[in-house]
C-alpha positions, 0 to 999 in steps of 0.5 A, a space after each residue: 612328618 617324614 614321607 614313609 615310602 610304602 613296600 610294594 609286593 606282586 604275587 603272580 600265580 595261575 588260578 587254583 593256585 591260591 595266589 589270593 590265600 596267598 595275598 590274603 596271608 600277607 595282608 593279615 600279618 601285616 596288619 598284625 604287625 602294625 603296618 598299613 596295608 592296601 591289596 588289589 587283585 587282577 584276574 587272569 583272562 584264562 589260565 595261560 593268556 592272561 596273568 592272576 596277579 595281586 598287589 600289596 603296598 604296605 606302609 611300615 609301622 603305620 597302622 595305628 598312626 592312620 586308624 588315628 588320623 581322617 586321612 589315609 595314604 594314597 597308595 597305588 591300586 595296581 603295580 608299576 614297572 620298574 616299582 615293585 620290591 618283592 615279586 613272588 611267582 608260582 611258575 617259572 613262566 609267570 617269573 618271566 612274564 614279570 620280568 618281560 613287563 618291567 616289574 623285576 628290576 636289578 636295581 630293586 626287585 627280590 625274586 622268589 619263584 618256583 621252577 616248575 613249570 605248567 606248559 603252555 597251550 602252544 607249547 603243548 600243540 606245537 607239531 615239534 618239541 614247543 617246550 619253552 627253554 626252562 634254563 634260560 627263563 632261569 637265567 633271565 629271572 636271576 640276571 633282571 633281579 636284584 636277587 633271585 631265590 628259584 627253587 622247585 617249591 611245587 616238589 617240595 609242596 607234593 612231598 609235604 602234601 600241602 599247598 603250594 602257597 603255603 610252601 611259597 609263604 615259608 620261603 618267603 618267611 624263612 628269606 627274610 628278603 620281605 622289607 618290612 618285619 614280619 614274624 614267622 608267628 605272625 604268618 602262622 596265625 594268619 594261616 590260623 585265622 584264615 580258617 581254610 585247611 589250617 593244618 596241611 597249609 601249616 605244614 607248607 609253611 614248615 616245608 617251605 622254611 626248611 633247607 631247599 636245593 636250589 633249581 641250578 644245583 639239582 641234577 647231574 649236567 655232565 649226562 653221564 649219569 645213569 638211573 639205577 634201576 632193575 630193568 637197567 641193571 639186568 639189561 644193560 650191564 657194560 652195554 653203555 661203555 659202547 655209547 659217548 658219556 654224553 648220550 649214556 643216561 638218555 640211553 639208560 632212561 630209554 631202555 627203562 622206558 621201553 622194558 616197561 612199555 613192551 619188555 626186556 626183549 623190546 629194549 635189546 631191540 632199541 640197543 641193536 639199532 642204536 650201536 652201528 651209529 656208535 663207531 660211526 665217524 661223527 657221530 658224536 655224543 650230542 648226535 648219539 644222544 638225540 638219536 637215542 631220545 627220538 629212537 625211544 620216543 618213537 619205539 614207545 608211541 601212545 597206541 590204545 594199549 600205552 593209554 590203558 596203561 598210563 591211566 591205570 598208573 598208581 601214580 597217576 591215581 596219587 597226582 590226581 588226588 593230590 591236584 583235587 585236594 582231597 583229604 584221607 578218607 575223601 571219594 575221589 572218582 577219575 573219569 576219562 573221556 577218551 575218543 579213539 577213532 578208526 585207525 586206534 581200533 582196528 590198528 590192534 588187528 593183524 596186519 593183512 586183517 586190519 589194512 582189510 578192515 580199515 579200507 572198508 571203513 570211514 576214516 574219520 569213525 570215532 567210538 566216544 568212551 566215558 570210563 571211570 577207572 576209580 569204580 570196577 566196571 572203568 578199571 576193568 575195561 582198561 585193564 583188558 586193553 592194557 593186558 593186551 601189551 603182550 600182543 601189541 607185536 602182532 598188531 597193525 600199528 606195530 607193524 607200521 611204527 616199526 616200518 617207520 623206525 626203520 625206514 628213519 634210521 635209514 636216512 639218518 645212516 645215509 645222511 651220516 654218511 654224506 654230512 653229519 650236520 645234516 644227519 642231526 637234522 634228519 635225526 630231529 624230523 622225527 618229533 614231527 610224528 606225535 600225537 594221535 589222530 589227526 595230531 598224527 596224521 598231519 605230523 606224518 603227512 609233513 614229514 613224509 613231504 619232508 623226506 620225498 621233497 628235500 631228504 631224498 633228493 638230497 641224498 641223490 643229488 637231485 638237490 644242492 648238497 651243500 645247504 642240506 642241513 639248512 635246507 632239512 632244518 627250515 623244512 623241518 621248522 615250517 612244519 612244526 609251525 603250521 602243521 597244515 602244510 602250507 607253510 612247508 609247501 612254501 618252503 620246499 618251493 624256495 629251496 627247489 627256486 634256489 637249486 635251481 638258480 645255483 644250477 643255473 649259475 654253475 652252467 
């Protein structure tokens, strides 16, 4: 008898997923279908440290020949890099993670994965922007595979309210890049007989057939595209025509976010700072647009008052059900564990009062909260904080965020000035302020470091002004690799040691 090669499959999720629904799936329709079938599973070590991933060899049209015989093949228990024909993957990172191990090939493997992604421990700590660069992992994915079909299947699961592994089993269907054949009523039935919410994974597997866009055609790339909405068009009317094409749909998406963070006022405010950069020479649109997305990220910063709103978002409550598969009807409780501490409490005083209560009291205080927004008494108490917006311009931490935009937007105009490479970089320093206590602290403690030791005396030419650029960017990159400090400190050191040794030469 001919030797059958057996199908092999990898199917790559996070946990909670249902990756081995998914597997399970698979596996029934299979054998429905007269094939033989072997799956493994091997479980992740935490959600992002270590790949969930099961595997499934199916031997075509062999499953009656086998229930006949006293021996069944000898398959694999677990995949092999450059061995696998079909690689499905929840999340664009776990794609690439297959890749990285050698188990996509261009020689052999179909690709099917979602673009969406679930950021990363590190990339959600990192003191910078620790995002990893989605459009790259894309193509890598495409250029490793023999075919690579990337879609955001995680939006098209929450626009069917259904499950992601249902929506993944329709595509997969709908494909037809399984090597072996598999009727679409053959995975319906195995969703039927499964038994786990039979109606809403139906209805993912009828999302996940129906026509999709694909990651790579979605949006507009030319960034002169702006989000139609009323804030925009009451505020900006021609506004825009000021700014490069490039920056417009950043400044747009700014102005809407800063109306709904404080007001229409707030938003002009954002305007006034941004236009003397726009007749500036050199700065171009890649300039102009960073500035714009920092500027409204720093005029936006997540005090008590932001928190108490952004938790109280319809949408918000909408995810948060959706993520707990809850069904119509079902009690879904939100509780917040929230731990402000003393500069997030008394910052919502008066200034002088506030830098008078703050110094009289431990730094490091902290008032742990337990608030349930979904029952009356949770809902209420963060509805009192949020409706404090209209008094966030009297506070302390309004005042010294807007002292910090200020004393920022300085530098970048005397930086501009004097080199526009370095300007960019400057501009960029301003991702090193996020988070909250001590996230903060560190981030503005390390940029202060930044300006008084490199930025500074730069600009008065203390330093060699012709690495200025390169010095910021390394500044800049050692902080937001070790926000302690330790690393920036030895940085500053080399760039003193070589201004020094170039002075040394000039003489």
């Amino acid at each position: 008898m001919a030797h059958v090669q057996p199908i092999t499959v990898l199917i790559a999720a996070l946990g909670g997923e249902g990756g081995g629904v998914l597997a399970s799936w698979l596996h029934r329709s299979a054998i429905a279908e007269g094939h033989f079938v072997q799956g493994t599973s091997i479980p992740g070590v935490a959600q992002r440290t270590g790949a969930t991933t099961y595997y499934l060899e199916i031997v075509p049209h062999a499953g009656a020949r086998h229930r006949r015989s006293d021996r069944g093949p000898v398959l694999a228990l677990n995949a092999a890099p450059g061995e696998v024909d079909l690689v499905v993957a929840s999340e664009l990172l776990e794609a690439t993670r297959a890749v990285a191990q050698g188990f996509v090939t261009p020689e052999r493997t179909v690709l099917l994965a979602s673009s969406a992604r679930v950021f990363t421990i590190d990339e959600k700590a990192a003191a910078g922007d620790g995002r990893l660069d989605a459009q790259a992992m894309a193509d890598i994915a495409r250029r490793c595979s023999r075919l690579a079909i990337i879609a955001d299947f995680t939006a098209i699961a929450a626009q069917a309210q259904a499950p992601l592994n249902a929506v993944l089993l329709g595509a997969l269907a709908a494909s037809g890049v399984l090597p072996v054949p598999i009727s679409e009523d053959a995975f319906r039935a195995a969703i039927r007989a499964e038994g786990k919410a039979v109606d809403a994974n139906l209805r993912g597997f009828e999302a996940g057939r129906a026509p999709r866009r694909t990651a790579s055609a979605q949006g507009d790339k030319t960034g002169d595209q702006t989000r139609a909405s009323p804030p925009l068009m009451h505020l900006v009317s021609q506004q825009l025509e000021a700014f490069a094409p490039q920056a417009r749909a950043v400044i747009a998406e700014g102005i809407a976010r800063l109306t709904d963070y404080q007001d229409a006022a707030f938003a002009n405010r954002y305007l006034a700072r941004l236009k003397p950069f726009a007749s500036r020479p050199g700065a171009e649109g890649r300039f102009l647009r960073e500035l714009a997305r920092h500027l409204a990220l720093r005029m936006s910063v997540e005090d008590v008052i932001r928190v108490a709103q952004l938790k109280l978002r319809k949408e918000r409550v909408l995810r948060v059900t959706h993520e707990a598969r809850a069904r119509a009807g079902d009690i879904v409780d939100i509780t917040e564990y929230l731990k402000p501490g003393a500069e997030e409490i008394l910052g919502l005083l008066p200034p002088r009062l506030g830098r008078w209560a703050l110094a009289r009291i431990r730094h490091d205080r902290a008032w742990p909260l337990k608030v349930t927004t979904t029952r009356a008494s949770g809902f209420l108490r963060l509805k009192a904080l949020a409706a404090l917006k209209g008094w966030r311009p009297h506070t302390l931490r309004f005042a010294e965020e807007e002292a910090w935009v200020e004393r920022w937007l300085e530098l970048v105009d005397r930086a501009l000035a004097m080199s526009p490479a370095a300007a960019q970089e400057v501009v960029a320093t301003a991702a090193l302020v996020r988070g909250y206590a001590d996230t903060y602290k560190r981030g503005l403690a390390n940029w202060r470091k930044i300006v008084e030791c490199v930025i500074e005396p730069m600009l008065a030419g203390r330093l060699s002004r012709a690495h200025f650029a390169d010095a910021v960017l390394q500044a800049r990159l050692a902080a937001a690799k070790d926000p302690e400090g330790e690393a920036l400190a030895e940085t500053i050191a080399a760039i003193r040691r070589s201004a020094a040794a170039e002075h040394a030469a000039a003489e």
